[in-house]
TIFI-446812 format. One line per 8 residues: number of its first residue (from 0); their letters; for each residue x, y, z of C-alpha. Coordinates in Angstrom, 1 decimal. Each point is the difference from the previous one (the first is absolute). Layout:
N
NUM) a) X/Y/Z; ...
This chain:
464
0) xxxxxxxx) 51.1/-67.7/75.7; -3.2/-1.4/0.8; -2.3/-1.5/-2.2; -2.6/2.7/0.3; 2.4/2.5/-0.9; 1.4/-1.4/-2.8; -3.7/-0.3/-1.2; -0.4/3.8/0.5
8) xxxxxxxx) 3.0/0.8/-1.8; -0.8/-2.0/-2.7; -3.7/1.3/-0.6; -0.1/2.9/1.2; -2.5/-0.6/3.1; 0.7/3.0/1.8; 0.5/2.6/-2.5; -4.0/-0.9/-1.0
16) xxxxxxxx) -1.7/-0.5/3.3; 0.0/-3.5/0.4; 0.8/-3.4/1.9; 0.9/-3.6/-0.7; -3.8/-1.4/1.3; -1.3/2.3/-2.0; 1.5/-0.4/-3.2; -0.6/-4.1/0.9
24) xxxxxxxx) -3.8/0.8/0.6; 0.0/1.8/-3.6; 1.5/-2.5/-2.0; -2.0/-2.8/1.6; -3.1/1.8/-0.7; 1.2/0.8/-4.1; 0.5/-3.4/-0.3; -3.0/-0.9/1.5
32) xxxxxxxx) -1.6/2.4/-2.3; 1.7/-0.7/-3.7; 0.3/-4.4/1.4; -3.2/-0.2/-2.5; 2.4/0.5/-2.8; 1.8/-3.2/0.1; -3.4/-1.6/-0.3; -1.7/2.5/-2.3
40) xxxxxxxx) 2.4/0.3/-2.8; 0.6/-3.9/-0.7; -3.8/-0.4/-0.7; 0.5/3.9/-2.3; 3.1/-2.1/-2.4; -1.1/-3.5/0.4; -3.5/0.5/-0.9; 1.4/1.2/-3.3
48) xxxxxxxx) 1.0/-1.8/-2.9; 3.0/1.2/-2.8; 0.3/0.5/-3.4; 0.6/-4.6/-0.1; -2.3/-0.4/2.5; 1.8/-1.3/3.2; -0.7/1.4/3.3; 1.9/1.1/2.9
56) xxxxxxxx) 0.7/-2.3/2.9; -1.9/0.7/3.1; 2.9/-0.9/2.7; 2.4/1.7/-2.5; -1.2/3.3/0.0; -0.9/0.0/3.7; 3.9/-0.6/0.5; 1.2/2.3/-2.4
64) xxxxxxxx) -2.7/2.7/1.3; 1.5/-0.3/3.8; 3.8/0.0/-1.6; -0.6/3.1/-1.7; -1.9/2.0/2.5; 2.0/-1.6/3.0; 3.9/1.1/-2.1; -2.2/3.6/-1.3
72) xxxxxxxx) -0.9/1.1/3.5; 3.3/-1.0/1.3; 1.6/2.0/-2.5; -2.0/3.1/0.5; 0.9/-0.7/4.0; 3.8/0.5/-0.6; 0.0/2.3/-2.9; -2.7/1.9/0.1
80) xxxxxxxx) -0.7/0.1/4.0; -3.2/0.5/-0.5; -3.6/-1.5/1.3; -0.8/-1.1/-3.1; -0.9/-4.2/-0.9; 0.4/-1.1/-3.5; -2.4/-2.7/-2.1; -1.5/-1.1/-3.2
88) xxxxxxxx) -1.9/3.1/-1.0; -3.8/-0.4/-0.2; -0.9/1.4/-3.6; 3.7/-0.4/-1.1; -0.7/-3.9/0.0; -2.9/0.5/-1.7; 2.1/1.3/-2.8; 2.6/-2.7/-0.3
96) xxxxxxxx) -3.4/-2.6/0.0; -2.6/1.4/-2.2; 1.8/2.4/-1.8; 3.5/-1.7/-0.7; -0.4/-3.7/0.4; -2.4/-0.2/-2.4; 2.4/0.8/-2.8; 3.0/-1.4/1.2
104) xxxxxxxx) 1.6/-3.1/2.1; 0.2/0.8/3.8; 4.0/-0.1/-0.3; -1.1/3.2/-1.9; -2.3/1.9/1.6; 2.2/-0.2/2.7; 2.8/1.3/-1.3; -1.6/2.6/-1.2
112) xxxxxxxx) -0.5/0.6/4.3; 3.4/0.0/0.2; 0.3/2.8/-2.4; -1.9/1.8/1.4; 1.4/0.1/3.1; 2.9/1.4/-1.9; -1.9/2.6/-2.0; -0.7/1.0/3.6
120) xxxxxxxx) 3.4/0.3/1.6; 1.2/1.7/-3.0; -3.5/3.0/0.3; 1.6/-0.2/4.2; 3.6/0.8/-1.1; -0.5/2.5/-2.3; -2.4/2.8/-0.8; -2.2/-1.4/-2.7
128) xxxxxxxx) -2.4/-1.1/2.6; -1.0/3.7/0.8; -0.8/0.4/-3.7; -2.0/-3.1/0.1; -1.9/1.7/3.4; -0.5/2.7/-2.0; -1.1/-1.4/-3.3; -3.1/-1.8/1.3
136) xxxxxxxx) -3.0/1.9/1.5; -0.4/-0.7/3.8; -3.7/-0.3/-0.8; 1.1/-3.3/-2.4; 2.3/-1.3/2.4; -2.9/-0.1/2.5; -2.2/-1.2/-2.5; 2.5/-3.2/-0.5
144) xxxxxxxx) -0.4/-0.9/3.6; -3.7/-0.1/0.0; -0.1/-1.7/-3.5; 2.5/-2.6/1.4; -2.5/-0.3/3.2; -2.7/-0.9/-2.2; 1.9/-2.3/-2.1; 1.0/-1.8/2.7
152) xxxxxxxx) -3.5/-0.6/2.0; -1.2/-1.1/-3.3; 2.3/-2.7/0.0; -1.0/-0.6/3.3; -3.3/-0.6/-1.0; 0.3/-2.0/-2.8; 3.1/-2.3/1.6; -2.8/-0.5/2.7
160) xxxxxxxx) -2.9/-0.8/-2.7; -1.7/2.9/1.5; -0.2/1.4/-3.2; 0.2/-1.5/-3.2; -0.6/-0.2/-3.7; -3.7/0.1/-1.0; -2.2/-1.7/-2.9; -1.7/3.5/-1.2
168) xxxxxxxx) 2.1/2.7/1.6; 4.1/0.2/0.5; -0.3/-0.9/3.5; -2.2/-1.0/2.8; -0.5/-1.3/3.7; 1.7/-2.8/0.7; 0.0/-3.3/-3.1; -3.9/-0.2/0.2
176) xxxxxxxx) -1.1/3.6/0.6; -0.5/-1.2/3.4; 2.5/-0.3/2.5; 0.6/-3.6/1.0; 2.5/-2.4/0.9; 1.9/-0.5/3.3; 3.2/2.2/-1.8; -2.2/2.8/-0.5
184) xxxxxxxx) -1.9/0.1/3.5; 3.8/-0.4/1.7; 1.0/2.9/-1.9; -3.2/2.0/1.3; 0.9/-1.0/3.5; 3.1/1.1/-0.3; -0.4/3.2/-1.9; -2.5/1.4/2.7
192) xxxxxxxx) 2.1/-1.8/2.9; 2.8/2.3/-1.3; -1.6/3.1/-0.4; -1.3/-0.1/3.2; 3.5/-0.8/1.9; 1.6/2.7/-2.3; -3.2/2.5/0.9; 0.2/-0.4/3.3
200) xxxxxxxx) 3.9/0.5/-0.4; 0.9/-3.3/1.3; 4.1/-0.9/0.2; 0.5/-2.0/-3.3; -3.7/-0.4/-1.2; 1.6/-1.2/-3.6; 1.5/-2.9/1.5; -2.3/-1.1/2.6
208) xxxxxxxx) -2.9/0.2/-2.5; 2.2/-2.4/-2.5; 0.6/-2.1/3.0; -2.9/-0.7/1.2; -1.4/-0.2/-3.7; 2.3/-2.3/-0.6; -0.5/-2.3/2.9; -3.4/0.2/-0.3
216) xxxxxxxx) 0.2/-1.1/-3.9; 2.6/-3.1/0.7; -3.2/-1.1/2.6; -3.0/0.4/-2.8; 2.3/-1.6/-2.7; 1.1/-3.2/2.4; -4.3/-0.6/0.9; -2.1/1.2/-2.6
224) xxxxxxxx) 0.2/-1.0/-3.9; 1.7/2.9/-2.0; 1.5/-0.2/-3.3; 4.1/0.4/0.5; -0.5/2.0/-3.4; -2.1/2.9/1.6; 2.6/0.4/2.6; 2.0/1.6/-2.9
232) xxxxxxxx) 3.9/-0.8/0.1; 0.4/-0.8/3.7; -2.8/-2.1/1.6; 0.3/-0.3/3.6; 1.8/-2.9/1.6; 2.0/-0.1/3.1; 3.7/-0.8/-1.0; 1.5/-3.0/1.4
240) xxxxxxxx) 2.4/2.5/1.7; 0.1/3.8/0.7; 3.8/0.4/0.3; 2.1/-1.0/-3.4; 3.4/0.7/-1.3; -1.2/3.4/-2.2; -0.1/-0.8/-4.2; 2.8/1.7/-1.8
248) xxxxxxxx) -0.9/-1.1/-3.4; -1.1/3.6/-1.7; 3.0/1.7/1.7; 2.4/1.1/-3.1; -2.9/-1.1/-2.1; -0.4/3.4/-2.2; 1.0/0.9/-4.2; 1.2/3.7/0.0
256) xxxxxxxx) -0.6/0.7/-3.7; -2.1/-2.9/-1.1; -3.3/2.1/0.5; 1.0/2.4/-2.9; 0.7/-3.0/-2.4; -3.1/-2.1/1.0; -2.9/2.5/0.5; 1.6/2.8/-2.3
264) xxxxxxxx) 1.9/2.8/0.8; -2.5/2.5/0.6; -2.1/-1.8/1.6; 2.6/-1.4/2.4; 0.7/3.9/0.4; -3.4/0.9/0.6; -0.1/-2.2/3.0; 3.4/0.7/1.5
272) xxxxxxxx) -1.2/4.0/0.0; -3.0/-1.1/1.7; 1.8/-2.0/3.0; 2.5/3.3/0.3; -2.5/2.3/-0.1; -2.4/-1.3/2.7; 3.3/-1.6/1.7; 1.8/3.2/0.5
280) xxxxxxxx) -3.2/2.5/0.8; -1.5/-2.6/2.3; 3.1/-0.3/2.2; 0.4/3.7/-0.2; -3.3/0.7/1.6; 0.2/-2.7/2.2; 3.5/1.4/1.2; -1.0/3.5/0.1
288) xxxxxxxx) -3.3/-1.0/2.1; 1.8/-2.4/2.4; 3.0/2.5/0.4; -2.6/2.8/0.8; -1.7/-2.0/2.6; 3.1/-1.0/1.5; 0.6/3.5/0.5; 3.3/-0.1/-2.2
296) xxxxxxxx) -0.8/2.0/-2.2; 2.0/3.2/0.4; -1.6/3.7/-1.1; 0.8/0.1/-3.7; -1.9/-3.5/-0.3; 3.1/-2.2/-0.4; 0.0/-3.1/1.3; 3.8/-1.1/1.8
304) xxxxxxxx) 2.1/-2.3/-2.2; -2.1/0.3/-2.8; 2.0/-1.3/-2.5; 1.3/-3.1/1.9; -4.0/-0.5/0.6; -0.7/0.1/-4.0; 3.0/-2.2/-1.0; -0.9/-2.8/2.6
312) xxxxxxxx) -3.5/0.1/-1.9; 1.4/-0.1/-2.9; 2.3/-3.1/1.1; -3.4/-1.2/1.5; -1.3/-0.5/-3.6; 3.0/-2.2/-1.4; -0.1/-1.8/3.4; -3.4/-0.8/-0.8
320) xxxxxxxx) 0.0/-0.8/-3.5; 2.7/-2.3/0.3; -1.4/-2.5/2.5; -3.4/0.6/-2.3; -1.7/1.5/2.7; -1.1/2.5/-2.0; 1.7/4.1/0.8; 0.3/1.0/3.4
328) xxxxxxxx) -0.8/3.4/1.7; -0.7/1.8/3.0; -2.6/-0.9/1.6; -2.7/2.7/1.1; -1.1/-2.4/3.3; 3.3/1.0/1.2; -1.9/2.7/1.4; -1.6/-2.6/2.5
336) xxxxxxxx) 3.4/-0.3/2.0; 0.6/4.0/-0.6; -3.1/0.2/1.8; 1.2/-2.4/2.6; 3.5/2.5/0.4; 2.4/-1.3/-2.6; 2.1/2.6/-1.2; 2.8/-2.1/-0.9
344) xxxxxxxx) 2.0/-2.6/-2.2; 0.2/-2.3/3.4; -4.2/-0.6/-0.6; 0.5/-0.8/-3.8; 2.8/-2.7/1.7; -2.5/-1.2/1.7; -2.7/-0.5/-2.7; 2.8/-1.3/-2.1
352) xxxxxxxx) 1.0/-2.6/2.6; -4.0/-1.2/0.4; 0.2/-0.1/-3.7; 3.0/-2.5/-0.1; -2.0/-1.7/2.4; -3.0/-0.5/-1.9; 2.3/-2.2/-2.6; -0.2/-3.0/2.0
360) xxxxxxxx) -3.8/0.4/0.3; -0.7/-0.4/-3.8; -2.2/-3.4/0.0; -3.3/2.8/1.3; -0.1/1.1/-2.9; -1.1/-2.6/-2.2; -2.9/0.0/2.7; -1.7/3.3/-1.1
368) xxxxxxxx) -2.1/0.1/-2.8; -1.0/3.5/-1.8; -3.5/0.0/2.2; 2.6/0.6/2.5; 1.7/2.8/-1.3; -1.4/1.1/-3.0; -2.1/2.1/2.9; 3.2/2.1/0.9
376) xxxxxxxx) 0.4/1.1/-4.2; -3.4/1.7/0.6; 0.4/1.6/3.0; 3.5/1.3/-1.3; -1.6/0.9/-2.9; -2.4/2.1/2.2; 3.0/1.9/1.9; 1.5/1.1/-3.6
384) xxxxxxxx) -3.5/1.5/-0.6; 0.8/2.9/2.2; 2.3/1.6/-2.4; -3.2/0.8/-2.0; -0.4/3.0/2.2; 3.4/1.6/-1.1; -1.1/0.1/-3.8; -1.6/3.0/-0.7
392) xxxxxxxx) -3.0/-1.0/-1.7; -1.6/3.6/-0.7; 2.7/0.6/-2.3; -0.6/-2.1/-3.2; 3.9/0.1/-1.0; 0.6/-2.2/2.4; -3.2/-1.9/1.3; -0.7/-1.3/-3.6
400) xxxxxxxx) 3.6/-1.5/-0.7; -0.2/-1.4/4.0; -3.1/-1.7/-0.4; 1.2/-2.1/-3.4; 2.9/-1.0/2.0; -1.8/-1.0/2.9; -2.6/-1.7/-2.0; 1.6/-1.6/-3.0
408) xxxxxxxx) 2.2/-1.9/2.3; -2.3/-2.0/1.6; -2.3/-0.4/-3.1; 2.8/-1.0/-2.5; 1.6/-1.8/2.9; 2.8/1.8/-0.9; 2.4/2.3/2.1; 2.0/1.7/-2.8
416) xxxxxxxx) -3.0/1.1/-2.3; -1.5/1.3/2.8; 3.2/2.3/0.6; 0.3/0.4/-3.8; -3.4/1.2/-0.2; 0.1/2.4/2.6; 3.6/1.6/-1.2; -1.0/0.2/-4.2
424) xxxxxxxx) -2.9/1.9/0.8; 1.1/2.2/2.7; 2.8/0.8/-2.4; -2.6/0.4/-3.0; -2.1/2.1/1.6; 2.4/2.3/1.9; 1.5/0.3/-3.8; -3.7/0.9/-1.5
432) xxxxxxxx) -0.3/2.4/2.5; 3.7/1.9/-1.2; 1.6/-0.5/3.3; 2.8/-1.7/-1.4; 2.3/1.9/2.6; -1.7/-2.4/2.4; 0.8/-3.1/-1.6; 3.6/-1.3/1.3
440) xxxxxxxx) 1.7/-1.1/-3.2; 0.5/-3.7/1.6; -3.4/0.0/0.1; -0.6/-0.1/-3.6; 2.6/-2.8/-0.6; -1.7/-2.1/2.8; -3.9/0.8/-1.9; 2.3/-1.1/-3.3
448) xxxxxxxx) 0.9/-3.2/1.6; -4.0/-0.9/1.4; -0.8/1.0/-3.5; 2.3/-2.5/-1.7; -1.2/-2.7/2.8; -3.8/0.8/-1.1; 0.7/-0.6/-3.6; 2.4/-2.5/0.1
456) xxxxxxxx) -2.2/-2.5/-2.1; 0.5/2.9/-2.7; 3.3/0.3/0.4; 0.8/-3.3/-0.4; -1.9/-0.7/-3.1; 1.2/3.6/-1.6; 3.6/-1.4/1.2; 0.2/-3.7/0.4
């Protein structure tokens, strides 16, 4: 049997309309696409500090990132045959390193990653994740995605020293008032370089615009006089080489239950309930979306293999969390290489396989500093905008508990009490109202849950 026929038995190519160069074409373009990732979320969890104070290392994470995706993808290749590339979650990152890291070791948070990923596999397997769909308002999960999209351009901004804390008022442009600083004038350059290559829909705009940003920031810091200490966590030098043996040292690094013990355990359960919640609704949009404009979607809206694609997510997580990588998901750039003619698992293979690649290209990393790619959280935080037009803000049942979880979480730098905002009072007020019939009965234990997380101070001194 020839080789191009095993490969159609094996993915299907046929039955969905599709060839060998194609499916190559689409997975070269996703990775092309998501690539950013491997550089984007090292500078998201090493910029961070934990609950001690230590840091994530830079080559590290840039390892661990390209192991996860790179064994995630594969998976959903050969499981899941599906067009579908698996990373670090933008957003979900955040979580582990502003919202879990600060109360726990790293070992920790991560674990807690891990158990998410199984939360997930367990909602995949069984039916509790149609209760969870059910439970939360579409207009909140929407809202999460935008909230999450702020969140993260603000971090953008103030990684980059765009924006930071002010004298008389809680924040202001850049350390001054004024913009200045080589950092901050690299990060302009790169910001509008990359809006401009992603307006004018150019192949990989994220990437070329870090790139070139960073390349261009490795020449200012080698001739003019800049402080390393403005460059933030990475300054830009060119390694002594750009191929090394990749750094295992975080892989196996992660505490399952030490989270609960060191930050408390509501606390620890707060956060875990934020990584599943935007973990498992992410991906199912994503999948949904891709699926649809893959055209394999069939008429009742189900997408082939379903549950094979959710349990590979949910696998994606634990992969993630333990190589500290932070949880992994489906990817919605993915779409890039649908849009190039993958229909298949043979384009995730090859995405996976550039992935794998990328391990023994780990030394570039320590080259880019956040002017580089702090540009790429605002313009994602821009794309997650567009869910703003699915709320329905004439009706004030929804657009009042959207808009405190879109805002709180970006000014209490905070993911979950952005969500737990938004879910008490849509709960509250759909109860003042007498419309209890409309309130799913989970989602009075999950308002139960933010409440306890808002008071825990009380709690603890009416307890401790």
């Amino acid at each position: 049997m020839k080789g191009d026929e095993v490969l159609d038995r094996l993915f299907e190519l046929t039955r969905r309309g599709t060839t060998v160069g194609r499916e190559v074409r689409g997975g070269l373009t996703t990775f092309v696409a998501m690539a950013y990732i491997i550089l984007l979320n090292p500078i998201i969890l090493g910029g961070a500090k934990d609950v001690t104070g230590a840091r994530l290392s830079i080559a590290e994470l840039t390892t661990s990132t390209a192991l996860a995706a790179a064994v995630s993808t594969l998976l959903m290749a050969f499981v899941g045959n599906a067009p579908l590339a698996l990373a670090a979650g933008l957003g979900l990152n955040a979580v582990v390193a502003y919202q879990a890291a600060p109360h726990m070791t790293w070992a920790q948070a991560m674990g807690l990653v891990v158990l998410e990923g199984l939360v997930i596999i367990l909602l995949a397997v069984t039916g509790l994740r149609m209760l969870i769909m059910n439970a939360i308002p579409l207009a909140l999960k929407h809202a999460i995605s935008v909230g999450i999209g702020l969140f993260i351009a603000l971090i953008g901004l103030v990684d980059a020293g765009f924006v930071a804390a002010g004298s008389g008022t809680p924040v202001q442009l850049g350390a001054t008032g004024h913009l200045t600083g080589w950092p901050v004038t690299m990060f302009c350059f790169g910001l509008l370089l990359m809006i401009l290559l992603y307006a004018r829909r150019t192949p990989a705009a994220i990437l070329i615009s870090i790139a070139v940003t960073a390349a261009l920031s490795v020449l200012v810091n080698s001739v003019a006089t800049v402080d390393p200490r403005s460059w933030g966590v990475v300054a830009p030098r060119m390694p002594e080489s750009l191929i090394a043996a990749p750094d295992f040292g975080l892989v196996g690094q992660f505490d399952l239950f030490g989270g609960f013990a060191r930050a408390g355990a509501l606390t620890a359960a707060v956060v875990l309930f934020t990584l599943v919640l935007s973990g498992f609704f992410d991906a199912m949009g994503t999948i949904i979306g891709v699926s649809d404009e893959a055209g394999l979607v069939d008429r009742d809206g189900r997408v082939p293999r379903l549950g094979r694609v959710l349990t590979v997510d949910g696998v994606a997580g634990m992969v993630g969390g333990s190589v500290s990588a932070s949880a992994n998901t489906v990817f919605v750039e993915s779409a890039a290489g649908v849009g190039e003619g993958a229909r298949t698992g043979l384009a995730s293979v090859v995405t996976g396989a550039l992935l794998a690649l990328t391990l023994l290209f780990t030394p570039l990393a320590a080259v880019v500093p956040a002017a580089a790619a702090a540009p790429a959280l605002v313009l994602v935080g821009a794309l997650m905008m567009t869910q703003c037009k699915n709320v329905p803000w004439d009706d004030p049942e929804l657009a009042v508990p959207a808009f405190l979880t879109i805002a709180l979480m970006p000014f209490t730098y905070s993911i979950t009490n952005g969500v737990g905002a938004g879910v008490i009072v849509y709960t509250l007020i759909k109860a003042a109202r007498g419309r209890f019939a409309e309130i799913p009965w989970l989602l009075w234990v999950v308002s139960l849950v933010f409440l306890a997380y808002f008071g825990i101070d009380w709690l603890e001194q009416l307890f401790g």
